[in-house]
C-alpha positions in Angstrom: 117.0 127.8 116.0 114.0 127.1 114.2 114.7 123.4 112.7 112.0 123.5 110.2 112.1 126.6 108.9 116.2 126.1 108.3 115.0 122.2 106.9 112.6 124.4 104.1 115.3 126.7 103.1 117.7 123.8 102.6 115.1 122.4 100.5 114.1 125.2 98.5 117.8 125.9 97.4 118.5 121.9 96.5 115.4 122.5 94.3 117.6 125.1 92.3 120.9 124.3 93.0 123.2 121.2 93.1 125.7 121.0 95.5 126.2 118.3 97.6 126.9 120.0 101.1 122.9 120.9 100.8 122.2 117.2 101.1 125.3 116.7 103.7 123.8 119.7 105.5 120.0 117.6 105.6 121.6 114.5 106.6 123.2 116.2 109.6 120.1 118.0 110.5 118.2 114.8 110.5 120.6 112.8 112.3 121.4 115.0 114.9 117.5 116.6 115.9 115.9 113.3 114.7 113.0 114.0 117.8 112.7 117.5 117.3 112.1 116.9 113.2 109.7 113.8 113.9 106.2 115.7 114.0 107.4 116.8 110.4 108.6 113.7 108.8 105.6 113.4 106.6 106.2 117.1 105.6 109.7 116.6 104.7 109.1 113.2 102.8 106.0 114.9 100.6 108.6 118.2 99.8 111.4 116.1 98.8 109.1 113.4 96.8 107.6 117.0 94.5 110.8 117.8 94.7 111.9 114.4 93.0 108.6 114.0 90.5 109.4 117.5 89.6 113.0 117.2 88.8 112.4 113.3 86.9 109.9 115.4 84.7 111.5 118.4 84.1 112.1 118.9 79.8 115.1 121.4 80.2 117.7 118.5 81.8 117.0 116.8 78.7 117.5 119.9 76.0 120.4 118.9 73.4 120.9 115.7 75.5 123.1 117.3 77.3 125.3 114.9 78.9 126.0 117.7 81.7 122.8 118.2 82.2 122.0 114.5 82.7 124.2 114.3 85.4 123.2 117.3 87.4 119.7 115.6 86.8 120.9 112.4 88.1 123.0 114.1 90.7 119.9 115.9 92.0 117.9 112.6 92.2 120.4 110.6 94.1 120.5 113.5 96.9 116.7 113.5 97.0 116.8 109.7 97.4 119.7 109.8 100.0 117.8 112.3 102.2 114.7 110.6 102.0 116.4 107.5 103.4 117.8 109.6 106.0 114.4 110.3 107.1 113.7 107.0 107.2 116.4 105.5 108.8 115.8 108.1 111.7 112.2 107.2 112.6 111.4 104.4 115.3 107.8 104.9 115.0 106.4 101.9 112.5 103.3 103.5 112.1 105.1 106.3 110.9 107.1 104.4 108.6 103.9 102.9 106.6 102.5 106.2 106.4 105.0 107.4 105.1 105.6 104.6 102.0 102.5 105.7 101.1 103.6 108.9 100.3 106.6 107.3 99.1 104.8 105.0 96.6 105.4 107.2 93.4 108.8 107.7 93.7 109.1 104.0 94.3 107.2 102.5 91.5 108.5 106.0 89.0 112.2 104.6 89.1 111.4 101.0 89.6 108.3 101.0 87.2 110.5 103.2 83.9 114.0 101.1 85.1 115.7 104.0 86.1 119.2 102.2 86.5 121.0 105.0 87.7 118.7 104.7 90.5 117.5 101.4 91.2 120.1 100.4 93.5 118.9 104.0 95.8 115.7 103.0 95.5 116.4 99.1 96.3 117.9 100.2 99.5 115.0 102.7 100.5 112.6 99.8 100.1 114.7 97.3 102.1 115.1 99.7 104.5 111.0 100.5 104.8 110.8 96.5 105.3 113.4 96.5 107.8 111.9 99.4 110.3 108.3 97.5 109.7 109.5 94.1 109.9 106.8 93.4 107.3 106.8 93.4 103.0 105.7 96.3 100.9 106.2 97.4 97.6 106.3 93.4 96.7 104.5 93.7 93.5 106.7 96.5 92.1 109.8 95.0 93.1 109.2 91.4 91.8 107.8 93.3 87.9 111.0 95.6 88.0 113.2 92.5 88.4 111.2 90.3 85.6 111.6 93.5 83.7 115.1 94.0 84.1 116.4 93.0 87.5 118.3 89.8 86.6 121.3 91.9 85.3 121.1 93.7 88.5 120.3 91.2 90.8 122.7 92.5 93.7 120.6 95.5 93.8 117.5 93.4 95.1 119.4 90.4 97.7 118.7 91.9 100.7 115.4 92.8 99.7 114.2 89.0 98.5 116.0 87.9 101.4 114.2 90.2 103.9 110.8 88.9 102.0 112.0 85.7 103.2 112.8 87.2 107.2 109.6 88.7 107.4 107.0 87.9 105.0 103.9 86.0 105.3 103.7 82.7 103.1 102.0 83.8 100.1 104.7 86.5 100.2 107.4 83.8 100.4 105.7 81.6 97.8 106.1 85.1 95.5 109.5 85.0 95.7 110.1 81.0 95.5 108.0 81.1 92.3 110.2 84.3 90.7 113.4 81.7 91.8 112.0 79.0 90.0 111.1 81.5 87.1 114.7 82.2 86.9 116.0 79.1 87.3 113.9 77.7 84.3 113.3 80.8 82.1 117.3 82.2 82.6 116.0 85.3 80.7 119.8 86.6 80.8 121.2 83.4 79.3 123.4 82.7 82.5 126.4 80.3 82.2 126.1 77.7 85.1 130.1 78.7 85.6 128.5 82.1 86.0 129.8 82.1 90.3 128.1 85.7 91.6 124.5 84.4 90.1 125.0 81.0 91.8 125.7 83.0 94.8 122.9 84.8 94.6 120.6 82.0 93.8 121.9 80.2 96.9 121.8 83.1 99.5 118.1 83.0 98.6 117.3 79.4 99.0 119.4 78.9 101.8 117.0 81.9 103.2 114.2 80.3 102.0 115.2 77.2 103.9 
């Protein structure tokens, strides 16, 4: 069977319909011919981030606000990002992998940039993920505004992230991150109690990485 031309058609009908065994029947397809879909990552990855721009722009979700339609919406958007991570999580190839957060920039900084919620912690994991298979730190900048932003009440969503920043960063990277800590710890922009024990946590699985 042709795995491409059976990878577009999946595509092409997610575009139009939601149902979730397109996204299981991606995820398979990925995870089982991971080789033979290699040489068409980058294809994949640019179809499904149109696919996602065109989707997070699209007027008719919104029409009425139409709480069914939001869903769908948001339904639609957390497939996209969940096959997209399945590509990623399938390549070795680290070259690939920066080549391919370039293409993966405007999603990134779209849901991180407009504080998507419903989709930060997707999009937290993608990221994490990106650093992981490089064993380097992109999409710093983004990460450290969305989190000034808004990130504090979501600060689970970016742990491993700061944490892999720490793993493998270099030290004006680090010093990024040390200086956001000290910005929460001073500024407490959410008004934190001190009794408050899942931010403590959180503060102290970052300096004990930082240590």
């Amino acid at each position: 069977m042709n795995l491409v031309q059976i990878m577009q058609l999946l595509l092409t009908v997610s575009e139009n319909q939601t149902l979730e065994i397109i996204n299981d029947m991606i995820d398979f397809l990925v995870e089982k011919y991971p080789q033979q879909l290699l040489p068409y990552s980058s294809e994949l990855i640019s179809s499904m981030c149109t696919s996602f721009l065109r989707v997070s722009e699209d007027e008719a979700y919104d029409t009425n606000n139409d709480n069914s339609n939001d869903a769908t919406k948001e339904t639609k958007l957390l497939g996209l990002l969940d096959n997209i991570l399945t590509v990623v999580i399938s390549i070795p190839d680290k070259q690939v992998i920066l080549d391919l957060n370039n293409q993966l920039g405007c999603v990134i900084s779209l849901v991180l940039d407009n504080a998507q919620l419903d989709l930060v912690e997707s999009v937290m994991e993608l990221v994490q993920e990106i650093d992981t298979k490089c064993k380097q730190v992109l999409n710093l900048d983004a990460v450290i505004n969305s989190f000034k932003n808004y990130g504090y009440d979501y600060f689970d969503y970016y742990l491993g992230f700061f944490q892999s920043v720490y793993c493998y960063g270099d030290l004006k990277e680090r010093s990024t991150v040390t200086e956001l800590l000290g910005w929460i710890v001073s500024e407490n922009p959410s008004g934190f109690d001190p009794d408050d024990t899942e931010f403590v946590e959180f503060l102290t699985c970052l300096v004990s990485e930082m240590v």
